[in-house]
C-alpha positions, -999 to +999 in steps of 0.1 A: +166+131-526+138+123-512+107+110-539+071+108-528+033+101-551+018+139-555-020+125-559-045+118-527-070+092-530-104+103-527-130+075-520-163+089-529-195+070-503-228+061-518-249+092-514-274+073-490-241+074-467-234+111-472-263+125-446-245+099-421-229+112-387-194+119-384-196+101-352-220+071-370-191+064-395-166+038-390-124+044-387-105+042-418-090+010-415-049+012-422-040+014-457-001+013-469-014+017-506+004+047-526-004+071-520-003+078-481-012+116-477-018+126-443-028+162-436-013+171-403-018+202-380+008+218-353+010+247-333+032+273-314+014+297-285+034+306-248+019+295-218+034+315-197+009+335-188-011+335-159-035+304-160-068+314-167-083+280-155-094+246-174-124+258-188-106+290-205-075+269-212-095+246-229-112+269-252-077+285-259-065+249-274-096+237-290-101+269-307-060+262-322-075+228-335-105+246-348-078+268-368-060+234-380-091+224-392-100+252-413-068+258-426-067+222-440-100+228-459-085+259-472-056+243-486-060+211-492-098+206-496-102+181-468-101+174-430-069+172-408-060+142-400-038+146-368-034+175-349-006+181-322-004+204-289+026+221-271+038+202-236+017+206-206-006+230-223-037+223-206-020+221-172+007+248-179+038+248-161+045+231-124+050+265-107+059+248-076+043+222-074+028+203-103+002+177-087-018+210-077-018+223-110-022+188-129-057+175-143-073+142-142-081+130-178-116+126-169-129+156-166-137+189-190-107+176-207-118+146-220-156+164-230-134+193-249-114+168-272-137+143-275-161+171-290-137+186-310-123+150-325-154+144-335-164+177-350-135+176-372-127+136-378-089+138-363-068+128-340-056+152-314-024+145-290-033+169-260-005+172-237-009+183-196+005+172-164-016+146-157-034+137-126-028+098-119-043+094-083-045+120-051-005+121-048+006+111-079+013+130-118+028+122-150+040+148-176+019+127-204+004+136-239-029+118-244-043+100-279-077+110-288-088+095-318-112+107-347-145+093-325-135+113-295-121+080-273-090+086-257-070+054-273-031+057-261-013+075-232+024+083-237+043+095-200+074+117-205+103+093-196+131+117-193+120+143-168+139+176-165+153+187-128+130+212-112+142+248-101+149+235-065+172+210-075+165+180-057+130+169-078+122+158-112+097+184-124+085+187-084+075+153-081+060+139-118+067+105-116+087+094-152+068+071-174+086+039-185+070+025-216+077+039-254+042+030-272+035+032-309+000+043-319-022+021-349-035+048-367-060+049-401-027+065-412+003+043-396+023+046-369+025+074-341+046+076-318+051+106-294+082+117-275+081+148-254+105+179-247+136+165-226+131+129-245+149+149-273+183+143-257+183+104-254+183+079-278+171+051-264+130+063-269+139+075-303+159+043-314+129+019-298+102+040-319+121+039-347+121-001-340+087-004-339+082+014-371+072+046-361+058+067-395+053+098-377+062+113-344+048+141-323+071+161-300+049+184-277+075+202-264+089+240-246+124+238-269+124+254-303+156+237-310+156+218-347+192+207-347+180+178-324+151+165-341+167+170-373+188+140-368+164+121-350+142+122-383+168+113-401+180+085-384+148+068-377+137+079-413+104+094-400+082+126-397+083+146-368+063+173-356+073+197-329+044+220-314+063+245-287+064+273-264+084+294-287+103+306-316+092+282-341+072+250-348+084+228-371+075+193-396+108+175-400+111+149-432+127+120-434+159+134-448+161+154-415+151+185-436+124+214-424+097+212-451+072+233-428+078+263-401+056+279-381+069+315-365+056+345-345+028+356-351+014+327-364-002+300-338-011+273-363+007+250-389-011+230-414+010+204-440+001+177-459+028+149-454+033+118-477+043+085-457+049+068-489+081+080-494+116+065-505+150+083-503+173+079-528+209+080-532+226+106-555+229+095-594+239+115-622+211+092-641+184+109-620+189+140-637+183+165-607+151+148-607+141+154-649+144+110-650+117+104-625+094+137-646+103+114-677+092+082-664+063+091-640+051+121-654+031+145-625+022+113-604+053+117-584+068+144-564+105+148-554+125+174-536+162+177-530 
């Protein structure tokens, strides 16, 4: 059973600060006071289309955090906090050859997130293959944070071999480094696609206290990530290709699903969470009702 505080925190500002910026007002600093709510955004949309260029392509994706956004309002009353895209979704796929298809970070890229971070106060992890110099790419997902400045770079480690057999997604070079993100939230960390299928990322996030992990991804598989949640008792999102998008709980367990036609998914998450073993005292749940009344939540 998994047991988690139902109520957000709302800080209310002085009203000489409401008329501030979004941009002019400071990060939330870490807090790992109960509750921690995080409203969190993922999405689902094939790429394998015809690329319509950057410009276009960027539209395409901003417009799916746009969606996030308004969908959290909707639901929840308040701004997303963290919204993830599919793998390689600015770029698309290698078709041949990825370095001509990959995109330097510093470019209408950066200008699209940064504007839409700011607009809506989240994080975004924007995935593409990435342009590193004149002969060199990475399969990366990149860290904007809620004033628009690109703060973490994660570089697919486990790279998938290419159609002609002989290169490693026709040339990307593999990254080597499993970073974990300080959020206002917690921790992200952020695994992508192939990294599914080895342990050693997962196990080293996991170490490093990893609350929450994105996996931009093409597979729609859950059986995978399922355990991985489990076993490093953390959140994670996948944002695909195909088929489904899914927010894994600690248990392992799907608690959100995205499917066709839908391109957006919008959950609120609760990192203060503790799973508990089975007891007949726990009533199915009616002892913690007794004792805590409606400031906790629990789900079996």
């Amino acid at each position: 059973m998994i047991a988690m505080v139902k109520r957000r925190t709302l800080f209310a500002a002085p009203a000489a600060l409401a008329s501030a910026s979004a941009a002019a007002q400071p990060l939330r600093r870490p807090s790992f006071k109960l509750p921690r709510k995080v409203i969190v955004g993922t999405a689902m949309k094939a790429f394998w289309v015809k690329h319509p260029g950057v410009p276009a392509r960027l539209a395409e994706l901003t417009a799916l955090v746009d969606e996030m956004a308004r969908e959290s309002q909707r639901r929840y009353g308040g701004g997303l906090d963290l919204a993830i895209l599919p793998e390689t979704s600015i770029s698309g796929e290698a078709n041949g050859d990825a370095l001509a298809n990959s995109v330097p970070w510093a470019s209408a890229a950066q200008e699209a997130f940064a504007r839409t971070a700011r607009q809506h106060r989240c994080y975004i992890v924007a995935a593409t293959y990435l342009k590193e110099s004149a002969r060199r790419f990475t399969n990366a997902a990149i860290l904007v944070d809620r004033r628009g400045e690109a703060v973490g770079t994660y570089r697919k480690v486990h790279l998938v071999v290419g159609a002609d057999g002989k290169t490693m997604e026709t040339g990307s070079t593999p990254g080597r480094e499993q970073p974990v993100f300080e959020c206002d939230f917690g921790k992200l960390g952020i695994q992508i696609c192939c990294d599914i299928e080895f342990d050693s990322g997962w196990r080293e996030l996991a170490a490093k206290g990893a609350d929450i992990i994105a996996w931009p991804t093409q597979s729609p598989q859950t059986t995978q990530p399922a355990t991985r949640a489990a076993a490093g008792n953390c959140y994670i999102l996948s944002s695909t290709w195909r088929h489904n998008a899914s927010i894994f709980e600690p248990t392992g367990k799907i608690i959100a699903q995205l499917k066709a036609p839908g391109q957006a998914l919008v959950e609120e998450i609760d990192l203060s969470h503790a799973i508990l073993p089975w007891s007949s005292k726990l009533q199915n749940g009616r002892a913690l009702r007794a004792k805590y009344g409606g400031r906790v939540g629990f789900r079996y």
